[in-house]
Structures are given as C-alpha cells and as structure tokens.
C-alpha positions in Angstrom: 15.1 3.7 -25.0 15.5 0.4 -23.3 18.7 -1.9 -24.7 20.4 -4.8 -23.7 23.9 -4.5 -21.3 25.8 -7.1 -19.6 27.9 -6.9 -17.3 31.1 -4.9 -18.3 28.2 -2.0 -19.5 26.3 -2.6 -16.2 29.5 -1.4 -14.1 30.5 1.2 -16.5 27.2 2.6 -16.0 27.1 2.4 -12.3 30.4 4.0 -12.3 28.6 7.3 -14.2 26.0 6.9 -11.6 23.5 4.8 -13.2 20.4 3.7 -10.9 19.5 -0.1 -10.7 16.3 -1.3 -10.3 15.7 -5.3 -9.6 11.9 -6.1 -10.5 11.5 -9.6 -8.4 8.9 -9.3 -5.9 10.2 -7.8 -2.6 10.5 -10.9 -1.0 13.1 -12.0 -3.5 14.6 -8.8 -3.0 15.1 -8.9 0.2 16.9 -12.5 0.0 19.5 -11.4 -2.9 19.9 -8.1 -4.7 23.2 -5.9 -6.4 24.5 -3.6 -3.6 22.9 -0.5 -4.0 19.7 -1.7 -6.0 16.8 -0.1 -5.1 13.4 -2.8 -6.0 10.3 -1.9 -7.4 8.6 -5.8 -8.3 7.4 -5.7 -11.9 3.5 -5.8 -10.9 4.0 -2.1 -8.9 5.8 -0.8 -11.9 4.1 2.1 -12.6 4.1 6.0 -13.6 4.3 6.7 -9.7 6.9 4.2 -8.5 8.9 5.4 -11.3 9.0 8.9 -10.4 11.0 8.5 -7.7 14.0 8.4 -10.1 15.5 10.6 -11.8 15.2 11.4 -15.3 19.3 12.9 -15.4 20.3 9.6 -14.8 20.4 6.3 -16.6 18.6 3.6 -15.2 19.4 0.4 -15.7 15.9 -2.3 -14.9 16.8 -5.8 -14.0 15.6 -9.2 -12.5 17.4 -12.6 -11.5 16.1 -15.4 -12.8 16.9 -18.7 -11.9 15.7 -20.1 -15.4 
C-alpha cells in the first residue's frame, strides 16, 4: 500500500533492507541518484520492470524534483 515517508523512515527502511527505486528518466539517473538506488523512469514502469524486485521486501519509489 503506497504511503508517504521522509527521510528518518526512508533510512530506517533501508536499514531493514528496503529497495529504492528513483523514477527520473535514466539520464537523470545517471547524473544524481541515492547510493544504492536502482532506476526504473516512470514511463517503463510496468508489471515486468517491477518483477525484478522482490515482493519480501519493502520498496520504497522515489523521484527528485527540482520544483
């Protein structure tokens, strides 16, 4: 179920293993993105670019904005 975390959640979640996903397009990505985020841009976000992750751990979906 998808809910709102900032950043004190965030890293408690990472520390229990959580999975972050950045949504900007890949070439955003590759400029600036959390250590260990993995990127799948919004417009591939699919059934099958999601099922590379697991399903036993949380994922937490995120994008930098500049707005």
């Amino acid at each position: 179920m998808p809910k709102i975390v900032f950043r004190d959640e965030v890293q408690h979640w990472i520390g229990q293993g959580a999975r972050l996903v950045e949504v900007l397009p890949e070439k955003q990505y590759r400029e600036i993105h959390l250590p260990g985020a993995v990127n799948i841009p919004l417009q591939k976000l699919d059934e099958e670019t999601t099922s590379r992750l697991s399903r036993e751990q949380p994922v937490i979906v995120y994008c930098y904005d500049f707005q």
